[in-house]
C-alpha positions in Angstrom: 0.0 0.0 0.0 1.5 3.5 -0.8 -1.0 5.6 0.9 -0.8 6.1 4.7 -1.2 9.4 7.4 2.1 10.1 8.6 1.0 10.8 12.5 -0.9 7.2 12.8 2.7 5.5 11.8 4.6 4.2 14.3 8.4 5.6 14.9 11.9 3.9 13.0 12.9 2.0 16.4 9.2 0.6 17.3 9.1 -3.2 17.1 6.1 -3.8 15.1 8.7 -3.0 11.9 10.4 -5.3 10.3 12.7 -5.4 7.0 11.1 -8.3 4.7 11.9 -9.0 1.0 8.6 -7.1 -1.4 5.4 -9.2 -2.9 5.7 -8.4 -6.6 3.0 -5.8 -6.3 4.5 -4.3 -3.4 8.2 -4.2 -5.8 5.8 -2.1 -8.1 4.6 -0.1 -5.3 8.1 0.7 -4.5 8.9 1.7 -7.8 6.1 3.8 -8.1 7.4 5.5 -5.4 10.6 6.6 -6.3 10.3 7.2 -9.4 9.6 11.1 -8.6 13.4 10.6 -8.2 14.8 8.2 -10.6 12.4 8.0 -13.9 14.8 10.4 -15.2 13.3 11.0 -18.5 10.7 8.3 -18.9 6.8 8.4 -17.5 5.9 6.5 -14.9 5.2 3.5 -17.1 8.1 3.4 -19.0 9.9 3.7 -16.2 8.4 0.8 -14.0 8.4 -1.4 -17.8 12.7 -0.8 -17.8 12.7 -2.4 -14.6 11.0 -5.0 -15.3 13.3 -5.1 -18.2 16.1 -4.9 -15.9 14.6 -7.9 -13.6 15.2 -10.0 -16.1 18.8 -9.5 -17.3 21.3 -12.5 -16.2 23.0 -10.7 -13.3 19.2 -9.9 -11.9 16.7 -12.1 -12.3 18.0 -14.6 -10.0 19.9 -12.4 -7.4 18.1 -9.4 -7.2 15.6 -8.8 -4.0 13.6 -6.4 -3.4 13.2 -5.0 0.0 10.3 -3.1 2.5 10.0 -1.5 5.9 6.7 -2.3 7.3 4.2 -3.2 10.1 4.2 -6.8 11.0 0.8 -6.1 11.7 -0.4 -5.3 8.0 -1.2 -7.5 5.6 0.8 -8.5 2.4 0.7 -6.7 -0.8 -1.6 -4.4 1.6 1.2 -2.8 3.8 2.0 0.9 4.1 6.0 1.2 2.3 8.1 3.0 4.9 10.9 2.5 3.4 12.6 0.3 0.3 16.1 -0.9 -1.2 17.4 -3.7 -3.3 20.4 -6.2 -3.0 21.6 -7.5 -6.1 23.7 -11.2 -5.2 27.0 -10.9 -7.2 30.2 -13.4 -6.9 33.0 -12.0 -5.9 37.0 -13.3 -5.5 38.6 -13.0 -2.0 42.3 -13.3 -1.6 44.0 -14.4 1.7 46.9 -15.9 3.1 48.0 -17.0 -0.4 44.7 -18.4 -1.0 41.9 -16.6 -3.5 38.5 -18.3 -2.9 35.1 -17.2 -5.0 32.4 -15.6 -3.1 28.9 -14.5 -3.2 28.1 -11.3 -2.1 25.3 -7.8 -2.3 25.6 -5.0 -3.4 23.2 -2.5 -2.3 21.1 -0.3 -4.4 17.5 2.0 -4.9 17.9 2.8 -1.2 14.6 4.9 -0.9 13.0 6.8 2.0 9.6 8.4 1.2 9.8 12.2 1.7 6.8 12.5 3.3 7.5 10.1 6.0 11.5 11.2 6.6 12.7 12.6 9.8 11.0 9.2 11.8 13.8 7.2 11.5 12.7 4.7 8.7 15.8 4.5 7.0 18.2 4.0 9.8 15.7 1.2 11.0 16.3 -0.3 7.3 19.7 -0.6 7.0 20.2 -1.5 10.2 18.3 -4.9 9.4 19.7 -4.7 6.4 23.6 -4.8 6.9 23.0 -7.8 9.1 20.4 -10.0 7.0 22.4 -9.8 3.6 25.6 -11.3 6.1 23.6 -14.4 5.7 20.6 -13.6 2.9 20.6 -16.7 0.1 24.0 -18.1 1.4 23.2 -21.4 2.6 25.0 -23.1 -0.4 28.4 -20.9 0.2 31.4 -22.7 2.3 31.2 -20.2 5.0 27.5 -20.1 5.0 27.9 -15.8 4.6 29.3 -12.9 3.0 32.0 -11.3 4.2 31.5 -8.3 2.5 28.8 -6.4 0.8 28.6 -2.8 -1.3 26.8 0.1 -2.1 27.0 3.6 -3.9 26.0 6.5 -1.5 24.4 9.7 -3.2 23.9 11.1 0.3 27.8 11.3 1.2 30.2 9.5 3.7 28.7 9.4 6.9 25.1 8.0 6.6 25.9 4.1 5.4 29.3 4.5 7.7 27.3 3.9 11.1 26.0 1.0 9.7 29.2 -0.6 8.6 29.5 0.6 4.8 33.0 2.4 4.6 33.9 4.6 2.4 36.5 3.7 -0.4 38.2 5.2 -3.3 35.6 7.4 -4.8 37.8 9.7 -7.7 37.6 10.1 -11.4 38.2 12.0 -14.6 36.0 13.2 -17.3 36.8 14.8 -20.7 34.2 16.7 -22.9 32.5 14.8 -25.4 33.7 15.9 -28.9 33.7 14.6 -32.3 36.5 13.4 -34.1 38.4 11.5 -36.9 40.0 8.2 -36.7 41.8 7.6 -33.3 43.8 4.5 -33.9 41.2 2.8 -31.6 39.3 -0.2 -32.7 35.2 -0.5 -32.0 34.4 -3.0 -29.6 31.1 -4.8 -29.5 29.6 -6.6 -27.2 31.4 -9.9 -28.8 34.6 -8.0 -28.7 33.9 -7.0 -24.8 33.2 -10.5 -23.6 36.6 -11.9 -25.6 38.8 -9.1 -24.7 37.7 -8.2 -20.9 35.7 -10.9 -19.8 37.6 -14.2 -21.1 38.7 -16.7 -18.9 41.8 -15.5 -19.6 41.6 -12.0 -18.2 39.3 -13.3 -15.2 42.2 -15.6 -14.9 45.1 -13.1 -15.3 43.0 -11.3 -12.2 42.8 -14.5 -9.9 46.6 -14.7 -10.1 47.5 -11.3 -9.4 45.2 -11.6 -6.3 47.0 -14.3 -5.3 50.3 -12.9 -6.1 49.2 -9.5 -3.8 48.3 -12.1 -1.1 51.5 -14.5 -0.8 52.9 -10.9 -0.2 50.7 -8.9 2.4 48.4 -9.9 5.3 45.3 -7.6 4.2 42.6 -9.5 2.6 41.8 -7.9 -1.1 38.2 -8.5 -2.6 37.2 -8.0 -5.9 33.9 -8.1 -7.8 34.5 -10.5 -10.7 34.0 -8.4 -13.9 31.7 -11.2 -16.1 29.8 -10.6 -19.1 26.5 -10.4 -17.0 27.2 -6.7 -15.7 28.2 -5.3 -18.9 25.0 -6.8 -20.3 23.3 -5.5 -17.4 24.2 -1.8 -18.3 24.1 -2.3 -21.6 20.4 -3.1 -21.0 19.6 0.1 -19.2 21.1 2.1 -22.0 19.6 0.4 -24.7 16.2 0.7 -23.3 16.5 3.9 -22.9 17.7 4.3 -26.4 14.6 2.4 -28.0 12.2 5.1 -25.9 14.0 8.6 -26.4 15.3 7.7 -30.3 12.7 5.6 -31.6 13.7 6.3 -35.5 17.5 5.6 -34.4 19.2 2.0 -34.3 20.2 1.0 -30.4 23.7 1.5 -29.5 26.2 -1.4 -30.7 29.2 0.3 -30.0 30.3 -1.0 -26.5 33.8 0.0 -26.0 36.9 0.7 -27.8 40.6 -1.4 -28.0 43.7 -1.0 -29.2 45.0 -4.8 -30.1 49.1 -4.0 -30.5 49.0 -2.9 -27.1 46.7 -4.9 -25.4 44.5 -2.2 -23.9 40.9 -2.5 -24.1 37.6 -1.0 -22.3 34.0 -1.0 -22.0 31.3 1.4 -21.9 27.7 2.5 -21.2 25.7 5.6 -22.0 23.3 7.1 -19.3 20.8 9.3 -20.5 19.3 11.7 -18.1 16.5 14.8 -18.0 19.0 17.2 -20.1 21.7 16.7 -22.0 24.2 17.9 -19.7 23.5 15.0 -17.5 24.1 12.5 -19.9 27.5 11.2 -19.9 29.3 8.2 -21.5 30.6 6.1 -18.4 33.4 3.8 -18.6 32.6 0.7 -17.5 36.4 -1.2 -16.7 39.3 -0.9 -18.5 42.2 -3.6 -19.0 45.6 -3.8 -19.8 48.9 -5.3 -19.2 51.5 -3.3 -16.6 54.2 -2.1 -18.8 57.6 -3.4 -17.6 60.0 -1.0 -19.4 59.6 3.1 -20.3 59.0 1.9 -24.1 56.0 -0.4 -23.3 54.5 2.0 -21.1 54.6 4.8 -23.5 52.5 2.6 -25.7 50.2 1.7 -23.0 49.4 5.5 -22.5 49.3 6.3 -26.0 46.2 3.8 -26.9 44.9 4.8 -23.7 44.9 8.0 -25.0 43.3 6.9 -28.0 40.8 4.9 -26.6 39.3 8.1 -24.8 39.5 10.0 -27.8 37.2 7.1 -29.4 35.0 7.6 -26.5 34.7 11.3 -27.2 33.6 10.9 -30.3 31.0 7.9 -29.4 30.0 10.5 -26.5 29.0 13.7 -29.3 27.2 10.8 -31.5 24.8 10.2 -29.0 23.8 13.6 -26.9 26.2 13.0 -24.2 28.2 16.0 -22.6 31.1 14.1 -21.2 33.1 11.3 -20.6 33.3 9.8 -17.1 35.6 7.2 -15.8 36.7 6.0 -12.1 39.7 5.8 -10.0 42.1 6.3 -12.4 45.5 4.8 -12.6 48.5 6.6 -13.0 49.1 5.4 -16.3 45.6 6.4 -17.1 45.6 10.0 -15.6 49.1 10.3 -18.0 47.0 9.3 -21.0 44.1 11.7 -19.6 46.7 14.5 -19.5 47.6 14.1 -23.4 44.2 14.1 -24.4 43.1 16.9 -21.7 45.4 18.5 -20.0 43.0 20.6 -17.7 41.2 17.7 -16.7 41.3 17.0 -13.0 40.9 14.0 -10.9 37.9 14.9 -9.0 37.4 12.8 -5.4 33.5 12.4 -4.5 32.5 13.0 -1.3 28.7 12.9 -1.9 27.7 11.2 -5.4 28.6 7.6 -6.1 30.6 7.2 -3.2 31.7 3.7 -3.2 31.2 2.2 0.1 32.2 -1.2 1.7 31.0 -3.3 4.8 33.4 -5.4 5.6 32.8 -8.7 7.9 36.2 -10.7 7.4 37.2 -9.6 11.0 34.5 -11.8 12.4 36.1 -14.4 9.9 39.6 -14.6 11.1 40.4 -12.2 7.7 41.7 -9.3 9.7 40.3 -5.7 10.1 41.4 -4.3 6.9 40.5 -5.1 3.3 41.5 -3.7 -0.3 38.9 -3.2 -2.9 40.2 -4.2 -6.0 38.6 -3.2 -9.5 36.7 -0.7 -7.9 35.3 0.7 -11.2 32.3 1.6 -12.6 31.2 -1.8 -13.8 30.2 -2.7 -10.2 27.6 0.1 -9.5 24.3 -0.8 -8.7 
């Protein structure tokens, strides 16, 4: 139920809440409900159609939960929304002690609090249950029998997730106007190309032994989200749907990245469309490439990460966007940013997209500190 008087609702810490995973009405009640936020361009029932769209992509339609804050006392699919969120299950590679084991974890997304009903303490009560269910939510078939990690993406700044758990991480990047141009050097990468060049089992191997590597030599635990196909297609979705709606007499986006083969450097894309064009930008989704081992090699790693971006300017004027976005740059790839831009600065987020981590290792004989590996775009949810 959406509709409810404010002053006949109990307060965030009464017991008569509770945090329990939506009917599928109530999932469209909570979409209905924040789209006045999200919808972006779309009406309401385009909107709640791309996520039902979204529901049933690989990396959702089995992991993905929604969940509501409500009375115990109410009825399903006739309870008053307090509050709302979704987890998304991912898999995940945790290296230890010289040992890199494969996961399951959350990430955390849509966290919603009704404006009318803010200031009673709804969504501290929600993530409060929720930073302890997903420890153990859909685990039962894991060795440990629980994550010992989960993530989200604050838009509300640092300190709101951090009293539940959900540090804050490595939240920089760099962004270049979108501009057309002429041939870069870069090849086009579609969606064939992405899943051979970044999402192999060679790369996602070339990832488990560097993990393991970092771990023979320090004692801090390093997670990573494993990059598979099913995020990029994930994204992909999102922009593509959004493509069908707002260019109907235009073909969808095939274009999914850009590669330069000599040099082994390669990344992925997505374009988010927003209410005006100034808001739409061209995000890079991961890159990937070899460390250089001499001066020569990593001249030519900078170069076609150079021209990669320039590709990705160009892709970014052909569709409407204003810039190009990518996150927590390497050196190597602030030195390529600097030849095609060299005003552009690394920018550190302290409200939007802050990446945020809850780590539970501790409890795990893992230690107190964790690295976040690959923290890129691709992960966002």
């Amino acid at each position: 139920m959406i509709a409810a008087e404010p002053r006949t609702l109990p307060d965030g810490e009464s017991p008569d809440l509770i945090l329990v995973p939506a009917t599928p009405s109530e999932r469209i009640a909570s979409i209905k409900l924040n789209s006045r936020e999200w919808r972006g361009p779309l009406d309401l029932d385009t909107y709640i159609a791309r996520e039902n769209h979204l529901l049933t992509q690989r990396l959702t339609r089995d992991g993905l939960t929604c969940w509501v804050l409500v009375s115990r006392h109410e009825a399903e699919d006739n309870r008053t929304i307090l509050s709302a969120c979704e987890s998304y299950r991912k898999t995940a590679l945790l290296a230890h002690g010289g040992v890199v084991e494969k996961v399951a974890t959350h990430g955390v997304g849509s966290v919603f609090s009704r404006p009318e009903f803010r200031g009673k303490g709804y969504a501290k009560r929600m993530m409060e249950e929720l930073s302890t269910k997903l420890e153990t939510w859909e685990m039962e078939k894991e060795k440990r029998g629980r994550s010992v990690f989960t993530v989200l993406f604050s838009d509300i700044g640092k300190k709101f997730y951090a009293q539940f758990g959900w540090r804050p991480f490595a939240s920089s990047h760099l962004s270049v106007a979108a501009k057309e141009g002429g041939d870069t050097g870069a090849r086009e990468l579609f969606a064939e190309d992405v899943q051979k060049n970044l999402c192999s089992e060679e790369v996602l191997g070339k990832l488990h032994d560097r993990m393991l590597a970092a771990s023979q030599k320090s004692a801090v635990a390093k997670i990573a989200i494993v990059p598979n196909f099913d995020h990029f297609l994930w994204h992909w979705a999102r922009e593509e749907f959004y493509a069908e709606n707002l260019f109907p007499d235009r073909s969808p986006p095939v274009v999914k990245g850009a590669g330069v083969d000599k040099a082994g450097v390669y990344c992925a894309w997505n374009r988010v469309f927003d209410d005006v064009p100034e808001d739409n930008i061209l995000y890079i989704l991961r890159w990937v490439y070899e460390e250089p081992t001499s001066p020569t090699e990593e001249q030519t790693t900078i170069q076609a990460m150079a021209a990669i971006l320039r590709r990705a300017q160009h892709e970014a004027h052909e569709w409407n966007m204003h810039k190009v976005v990518f996150w927590n740059p390497t050196p190597l790839l602030q030195k390529a940013m600097a030849l095609v831009d060299p005003t552009s600065e690394l920018v550190h987020r302290e409200k939007d997209s802050v990446a945020s981590l809850r780590w539970t290792g501790e409890a795990e004989g893992l230690g107190e500190d964790v690295e976040w590996w690959l923290n890129e775009k691709y992960a966002w949810c």
